[in-house]
N, C-alpha and C positions, 0 to 999 in steps of 0.2 A: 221692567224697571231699568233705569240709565243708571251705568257707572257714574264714578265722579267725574272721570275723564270727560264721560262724552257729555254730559252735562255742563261743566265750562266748554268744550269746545261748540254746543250750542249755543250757549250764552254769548262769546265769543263773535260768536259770526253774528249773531241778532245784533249787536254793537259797531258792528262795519262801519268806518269812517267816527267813530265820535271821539272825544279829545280824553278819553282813557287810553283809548287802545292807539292815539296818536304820543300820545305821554309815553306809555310801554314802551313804543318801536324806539322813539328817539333815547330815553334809556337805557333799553336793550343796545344800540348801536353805540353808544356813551361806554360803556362796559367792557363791552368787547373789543375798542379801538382801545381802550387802557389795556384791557391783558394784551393784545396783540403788542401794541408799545413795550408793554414790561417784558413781555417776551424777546423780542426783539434788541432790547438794550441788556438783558443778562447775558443772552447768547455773546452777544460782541465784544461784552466784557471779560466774561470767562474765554472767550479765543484768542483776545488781545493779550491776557495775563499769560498763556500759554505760545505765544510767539515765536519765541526764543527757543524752546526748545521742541523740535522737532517730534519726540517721542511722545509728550504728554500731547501736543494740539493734536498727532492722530486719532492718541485714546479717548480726548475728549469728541470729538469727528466722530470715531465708531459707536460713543457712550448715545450721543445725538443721534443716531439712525438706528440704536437698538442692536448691533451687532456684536 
């Protein structure tokens, strides 16, 4: 008996090229180019707010790589 998994990923692949799984990708890429965006413009914003003074932009720098 197939998981669930490998049951959509059969299903999946029998559907190769039709305008679902074209809908999906282009969605999928639609999404991600938004979080990457909002990503992207909080970081700059929170760095730029932090400019001035030298001690907070480190600890925000260390806060950003986990240190």
């Amino acid at each position: 008996m197939l998981s669930t998994s490998e049951h959509i990923i059969r299903s999946w692949n029998q559907c190769i090229g039709s305008d679902l799984q074209k809908s999906y990708r282009s969605f999928r890429n639609l999404v991600t180019s938004k979080m990457n965006k909002a990503k992207f413009d909080y970081y700059k914003k929170e760095f730029t707010n932090r400019q001035a003074n030298q001690n907070k932009k480190w600890r925000f720098i260390n806060k950003i790589l986990n240190r």
